[in-house]
C-alpha positions as CSV (number, residue, x, y, z in Angstrom):
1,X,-9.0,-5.4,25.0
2,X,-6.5,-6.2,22.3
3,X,-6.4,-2.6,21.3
4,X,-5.1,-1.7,24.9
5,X,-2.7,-4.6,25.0
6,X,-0.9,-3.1,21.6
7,X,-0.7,0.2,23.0
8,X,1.2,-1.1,26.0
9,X,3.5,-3.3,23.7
10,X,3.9,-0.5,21.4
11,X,5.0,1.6,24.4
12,X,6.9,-0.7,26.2
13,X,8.8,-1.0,23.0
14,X,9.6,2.4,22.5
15,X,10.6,3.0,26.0
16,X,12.5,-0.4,25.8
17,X,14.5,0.8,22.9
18,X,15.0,4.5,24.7
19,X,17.3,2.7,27.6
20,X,18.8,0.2,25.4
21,X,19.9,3.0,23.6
22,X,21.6,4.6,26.4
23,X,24.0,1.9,27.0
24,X,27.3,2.3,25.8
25,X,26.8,-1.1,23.3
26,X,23.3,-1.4,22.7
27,X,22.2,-4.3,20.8
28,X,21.1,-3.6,17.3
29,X,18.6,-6.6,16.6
30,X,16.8,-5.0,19.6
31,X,16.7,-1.4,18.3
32,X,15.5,-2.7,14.8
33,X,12.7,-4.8,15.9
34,X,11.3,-1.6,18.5
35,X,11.5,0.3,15.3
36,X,9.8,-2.3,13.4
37,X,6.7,-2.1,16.3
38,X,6.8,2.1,16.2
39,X,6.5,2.0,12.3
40,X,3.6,-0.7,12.5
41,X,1.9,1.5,15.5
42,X,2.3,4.3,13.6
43,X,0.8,2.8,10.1
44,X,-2.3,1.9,12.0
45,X,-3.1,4.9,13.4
46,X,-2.7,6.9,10.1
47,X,-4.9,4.2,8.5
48,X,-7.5,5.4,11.1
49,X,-7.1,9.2,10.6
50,X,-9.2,10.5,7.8
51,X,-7.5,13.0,5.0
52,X,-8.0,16.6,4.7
53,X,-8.5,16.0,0.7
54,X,-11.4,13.3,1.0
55,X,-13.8,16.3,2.7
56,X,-12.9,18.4,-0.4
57,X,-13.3,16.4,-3.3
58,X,-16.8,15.3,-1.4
């Protein structure tokens, strides 16, 4: 359950930061901190991704 709720916030975030970039002033604390969630969201799914090297050296 919490892994579905942090794919919402994660999307709500980037679609959040998509129309508050549109505006003609957007607000920059609020584009940094969506940026801050995608880089998180982003880190934990390439913890969970394996590497092409580990299957070699094995």
């Amino acid at each position: 359950m919490l892994k579905f709720v942090s794919i919402l916030l994660f999307f709500g975030a980037g679609i959040y930061a998509l129309y508050e970039q549109s505006k003609p002033e957007p607000n920059k604390f609020i584009m940094i901190g969506a940026m801050a969630i995608f880089m998180i969201g982003l880190f934990r799914i390439m913890k969970k991704i394996p590497n092409k090297n580990e299957e070699d050296n094995e």
